[in-house]
C-alpha positions in Angstrom: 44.6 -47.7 68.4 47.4 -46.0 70.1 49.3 -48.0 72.8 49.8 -45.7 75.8 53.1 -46.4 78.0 52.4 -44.0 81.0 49.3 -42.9 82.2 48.6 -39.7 84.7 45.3 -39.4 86.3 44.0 -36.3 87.8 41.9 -36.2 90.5 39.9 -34.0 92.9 38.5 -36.8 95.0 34.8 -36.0 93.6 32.4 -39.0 91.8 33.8 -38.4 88.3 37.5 -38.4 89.2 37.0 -41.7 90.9 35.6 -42.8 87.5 38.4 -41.4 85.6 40.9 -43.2 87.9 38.3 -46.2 87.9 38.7 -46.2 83.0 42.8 -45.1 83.7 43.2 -48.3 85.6 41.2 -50.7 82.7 43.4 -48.9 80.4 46.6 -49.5 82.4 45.9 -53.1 83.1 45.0 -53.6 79.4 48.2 -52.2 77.9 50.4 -53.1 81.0 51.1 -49.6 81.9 52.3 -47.3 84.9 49.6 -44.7 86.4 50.4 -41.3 87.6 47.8 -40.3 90.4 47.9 -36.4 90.9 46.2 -34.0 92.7 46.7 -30.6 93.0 46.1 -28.5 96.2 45.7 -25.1 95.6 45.5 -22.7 98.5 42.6 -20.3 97.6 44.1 -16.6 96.7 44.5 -14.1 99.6 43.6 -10.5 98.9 45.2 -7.8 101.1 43.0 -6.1 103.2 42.1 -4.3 106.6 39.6 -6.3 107.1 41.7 -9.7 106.5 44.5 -8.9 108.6 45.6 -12.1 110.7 43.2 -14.3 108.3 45.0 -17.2 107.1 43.7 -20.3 105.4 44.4 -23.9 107.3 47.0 -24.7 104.3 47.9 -27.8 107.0 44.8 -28.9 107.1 44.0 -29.2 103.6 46.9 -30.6 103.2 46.3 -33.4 105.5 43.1 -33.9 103.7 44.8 -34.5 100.4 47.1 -36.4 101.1 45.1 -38.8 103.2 42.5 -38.5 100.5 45.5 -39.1 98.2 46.7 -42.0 100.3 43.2 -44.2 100.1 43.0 -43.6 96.6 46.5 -45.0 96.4 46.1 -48.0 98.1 43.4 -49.0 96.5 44.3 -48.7 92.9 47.4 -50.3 94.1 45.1 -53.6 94.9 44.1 -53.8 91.3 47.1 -52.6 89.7 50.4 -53.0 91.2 52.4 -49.8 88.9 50.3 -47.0 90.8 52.2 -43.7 91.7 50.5 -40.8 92.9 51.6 -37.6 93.6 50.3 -34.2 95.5 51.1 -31.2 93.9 50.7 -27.2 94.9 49.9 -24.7 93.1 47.8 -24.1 89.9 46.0 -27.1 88.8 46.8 -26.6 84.9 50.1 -26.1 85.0 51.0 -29.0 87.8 48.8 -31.6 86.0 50.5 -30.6 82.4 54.3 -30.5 84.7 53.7 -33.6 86.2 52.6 -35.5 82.5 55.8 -34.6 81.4 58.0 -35.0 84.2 56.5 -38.9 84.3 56.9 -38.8 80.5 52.9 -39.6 80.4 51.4 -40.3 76.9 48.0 -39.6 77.8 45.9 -37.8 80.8 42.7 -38.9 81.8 40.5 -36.6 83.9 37.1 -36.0 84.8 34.4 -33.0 83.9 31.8 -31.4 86.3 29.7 -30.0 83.6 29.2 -27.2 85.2 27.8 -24.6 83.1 26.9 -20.5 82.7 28.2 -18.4 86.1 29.7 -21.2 87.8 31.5 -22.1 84.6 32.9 -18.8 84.0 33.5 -18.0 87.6 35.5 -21.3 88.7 36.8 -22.0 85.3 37.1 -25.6 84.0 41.0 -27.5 85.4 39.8 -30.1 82.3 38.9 -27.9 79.2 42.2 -26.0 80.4 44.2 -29.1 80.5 42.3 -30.1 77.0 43.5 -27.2 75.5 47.0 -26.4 76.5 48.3 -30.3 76.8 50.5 -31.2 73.9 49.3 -35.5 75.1 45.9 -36.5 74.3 43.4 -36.3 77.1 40.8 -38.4 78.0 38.0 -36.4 79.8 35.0 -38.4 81.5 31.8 -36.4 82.6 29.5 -36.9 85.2 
C-alpha cells in the first residue's frame, strides 16, 4: 500500500464531501499525515446583455458563505486531527483543486461524486471525473 505524506480534500459542503473529508481524516490519522481542505468558489459566468445590465452576482455573499462554511469544516477536523489546513480558492474548480495539490505537494486527492447522470451530467459537468482525469496524483473519489 502506498504511504501518502500530504493529503488535499475537496469539498463543496454537500453529504458526500463531508464523507470524503470524514475517509481523508482516517487516512491522515492512520499514516500521520497533513490535510489540505479546499474549496473552490466559482462566481457563475455573466453573459453580456441588454437585458442584464446592472445585474451582478452577490460574489460577497458567497464568499462569506464559503468561508464560514469553510471555517466549521476547519475547526472541526481540527478536533480530530490536529495537521488540518484548508484553503478557499476562486476560480475554476479543476484547475484550483489540481493548483492547490501541487502547491501543498499533496500525494493523493480525495473527493466526493454526486452521481448525477444524463442532462444534468452533461450540462453541469462532473469537478471529480475532471480532476480524475487530468490529476497526475491518484484520486480517491467517494459517491453518494
Amino acid at each position: 500500500m502506498a504511504t501518502f505524506k500530504h493529503i488535499l480534500v475537496a469539498t463543496d459542503f454537500e453529504e458526500t464531501s463531508e464523507r470524503a473529508l470524514d475517509k481523508a481524516l482516517q487516512l491522515a490519522e492512520d499514516l500521520d499525515a497533513p490535510v489540505t481542505i479546499v474549496h473552490v468558489l466559482q462566481a457563475p459566468p455573466v453573459y453580456y446583455s441588454a437585458y442584464a445590465q446592472g445585474l451582478a452576482w452577490p460574489v460577497d455573499e458567497l464568499d462569506g458563505a464559503a468561508r464560514r462554511a469553510l471555517d466549521a469544516a476547519l475547526a472541526a477536523a481540527q478536533k480530530r486531527h490536529p495537521k488540518v489546513d484548508a484553503l478557499l480558492l476562486v476560480g475554476a474548480p479543476r484547475e484550483r483543486i489540481l493548483e492547490a495539490a501541487a502547491e501543498r505537494k499533496a500525494d493523493l486527492i480525495v473527493m466526493g461524486t454526486h452521481g448525477r447522470g444524463g442532462l444534468v451530467r452533461a450540462v453541469l459537468g462532473s469537478v471529480a471525473e475532471s480532476v480524475v482525469r487530468a490529476s497526475p496524483i491518484p484520486v480517491l473519489t467517494l459517491s453518494a
